[in-house]
C-alpha positions in Angstrom: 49.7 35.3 16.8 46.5 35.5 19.3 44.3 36.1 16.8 45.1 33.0 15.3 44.1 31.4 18.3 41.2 32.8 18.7 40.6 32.6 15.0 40.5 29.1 14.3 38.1 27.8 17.2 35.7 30.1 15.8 35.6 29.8 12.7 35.5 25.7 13.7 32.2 26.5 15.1 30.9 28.5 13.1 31.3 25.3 10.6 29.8 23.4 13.1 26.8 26.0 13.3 26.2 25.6 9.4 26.5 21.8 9.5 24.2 21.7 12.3 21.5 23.8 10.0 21.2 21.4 6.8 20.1 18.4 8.2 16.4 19.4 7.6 17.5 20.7 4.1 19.7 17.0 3.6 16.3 15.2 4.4 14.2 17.2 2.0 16.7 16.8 -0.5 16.9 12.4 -0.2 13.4 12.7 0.3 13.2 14.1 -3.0 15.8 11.7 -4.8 14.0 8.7 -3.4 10.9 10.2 -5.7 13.2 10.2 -8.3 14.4 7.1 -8.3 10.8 5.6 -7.7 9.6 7.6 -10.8 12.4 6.3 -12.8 11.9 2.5 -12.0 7.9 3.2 -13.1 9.2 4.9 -16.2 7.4 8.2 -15.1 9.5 11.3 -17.0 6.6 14.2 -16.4 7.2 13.2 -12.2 10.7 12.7 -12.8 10.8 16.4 -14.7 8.9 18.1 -11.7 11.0 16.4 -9.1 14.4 17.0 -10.7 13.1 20.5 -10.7 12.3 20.6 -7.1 15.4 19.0 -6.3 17.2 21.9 -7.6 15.3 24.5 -5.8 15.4 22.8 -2.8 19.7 23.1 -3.1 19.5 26.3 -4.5 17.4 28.4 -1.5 16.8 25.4 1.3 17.6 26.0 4.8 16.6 25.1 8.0 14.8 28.5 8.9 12.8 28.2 5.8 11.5 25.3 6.0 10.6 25.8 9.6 9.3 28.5 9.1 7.0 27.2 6.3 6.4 24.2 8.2 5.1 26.5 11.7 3.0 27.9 8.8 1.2 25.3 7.6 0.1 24.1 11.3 -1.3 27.6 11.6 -3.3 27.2 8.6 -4.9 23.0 9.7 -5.3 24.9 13.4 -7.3 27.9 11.9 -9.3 25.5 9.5 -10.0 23.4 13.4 -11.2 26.5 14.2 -13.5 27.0 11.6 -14.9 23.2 11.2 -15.4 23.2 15.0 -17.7 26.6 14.7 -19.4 24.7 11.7 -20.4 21.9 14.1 -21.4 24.1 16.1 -23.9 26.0 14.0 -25.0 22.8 12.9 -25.6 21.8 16.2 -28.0 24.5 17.4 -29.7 24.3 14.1 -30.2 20.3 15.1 -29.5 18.9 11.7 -28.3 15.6 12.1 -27.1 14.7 8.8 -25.2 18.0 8.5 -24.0 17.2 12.2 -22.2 14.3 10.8 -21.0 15.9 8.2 -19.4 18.4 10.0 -17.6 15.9 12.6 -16.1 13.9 9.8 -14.7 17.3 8.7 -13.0 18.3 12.3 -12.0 14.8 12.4 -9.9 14.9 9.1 -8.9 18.2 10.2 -7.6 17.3 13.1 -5.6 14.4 11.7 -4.3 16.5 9.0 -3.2 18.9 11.6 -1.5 15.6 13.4 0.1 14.3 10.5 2.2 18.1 10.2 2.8 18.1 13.3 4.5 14.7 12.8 6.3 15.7 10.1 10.1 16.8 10.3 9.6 19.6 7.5 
């Protein structure tokens, strides 16, 4: 008879726990079915093909750690290509080459909004 009591409430939060984990995955997957339905009103059935297809991988192995996880990734990767855009202006710098100078800012520049926009990003 205690173990029922003690029984339910967990288990009620342990459902909690798991609802709590899929909104990233729930976004992902509208995001996805709004592409759909966008290619379908233009008539597009290759986007509609690959999208149906990444709908169903994204219900079949989605979750919130995942896509974290994959999302902490690719700021690593836009911070480690900073870092190497911001050494090319450097270079560039000491060797006084202002076209290449300009160049290279543009690059960091892009970079660093590309690292912003991720950032910005829920997944």
């Amino acid at each position: 008879m205690k173990l029922r009591y003690i029984l339910c409430p967990a288990l009620f939060s342990l459902s909690g726990f798991v609802q709590a984990a899929e909104p990233l995955c729930l976004q992902k997957e509208q995001a996805i079915q709004h592409e759909i339905d966008m290619a379908r009103k233009h008539d597009n059935q290759r986007r509609i093909t690959g999208l149906e297809r990444a709908l169903t991988e994204a219900r079949a192995g989605c979750t919130d750690a995942k896509l974290k996880g994959e999302h902490q990734e690719k700021i690593k990767q836009h911070q480690q290509e900073i870092t190497q855009r911001e050494h090319d202006l450097k270079e560039a710098r000491d060797k006084g080459d202002s076209e290449k100078i300009a160049k290279r800012e543009k690059k960091l520049a892009e970079a660093r909004e590309e690292l912003k926009s991720t950032e910005a990003a829920p997944y």
